[in-house]
C-alpha positions as CSV (number, residue, x, y, z in Angstrom):
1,X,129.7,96.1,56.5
2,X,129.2,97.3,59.9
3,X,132.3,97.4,62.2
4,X,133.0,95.2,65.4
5,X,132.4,97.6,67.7
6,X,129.1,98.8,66.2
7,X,128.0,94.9,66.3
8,X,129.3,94.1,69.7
9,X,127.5,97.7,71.0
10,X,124.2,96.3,69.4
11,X,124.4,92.9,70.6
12,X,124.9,94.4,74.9
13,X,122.0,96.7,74.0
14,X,119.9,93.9,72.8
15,X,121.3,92.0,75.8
16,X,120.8,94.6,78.9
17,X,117.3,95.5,77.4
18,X,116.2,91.7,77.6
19,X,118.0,91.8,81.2
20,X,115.9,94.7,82.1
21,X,113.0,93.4,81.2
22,X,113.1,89.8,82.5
23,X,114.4,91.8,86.2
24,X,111.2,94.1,85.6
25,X,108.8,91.2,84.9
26,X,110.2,89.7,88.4
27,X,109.8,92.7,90.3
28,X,106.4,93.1,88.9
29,X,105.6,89.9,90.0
30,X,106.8,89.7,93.4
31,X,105.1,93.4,93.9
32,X,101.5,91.5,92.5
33,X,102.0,88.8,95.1
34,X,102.7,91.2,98.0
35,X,99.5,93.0,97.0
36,X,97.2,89.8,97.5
37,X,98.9,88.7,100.7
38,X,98.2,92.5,102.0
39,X,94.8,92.5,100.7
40,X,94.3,88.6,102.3
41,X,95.5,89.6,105.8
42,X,93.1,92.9,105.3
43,X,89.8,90.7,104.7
44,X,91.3,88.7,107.8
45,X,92.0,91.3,110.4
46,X,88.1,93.1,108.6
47,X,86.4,89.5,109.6
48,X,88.2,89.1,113.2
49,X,87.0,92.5,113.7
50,X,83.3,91.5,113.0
51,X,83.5,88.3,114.4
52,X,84.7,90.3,117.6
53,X,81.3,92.6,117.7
């Protein structure tokens, strides 16, 4: 039979990995959706460019 402490240390590591991973999967995704608005405002400022030619 494990002791309390032993089962209360597993249960915060379970706990702070799942925490770091649901704040990882965030900042993944905001980082994903500030890559396509750069890359939309690129083509944009690429066609102005061409359109001023």
């Amino acid at each position: 039979m494990h002791s309390l402490a032993t089962v209360a240390l597993g249960a915060f590591a379970i706990i702070f990995f799942c925490a770091a991973l649901i704040v990882g999967l965030v900042i993944l995704k905001k980082y994903k959706a500030e890559q396509i608005r750069i890359n939309e405002l690129t083509k944009k400022r690429l066609e102005e460019k061409q359109k001023n030619k």
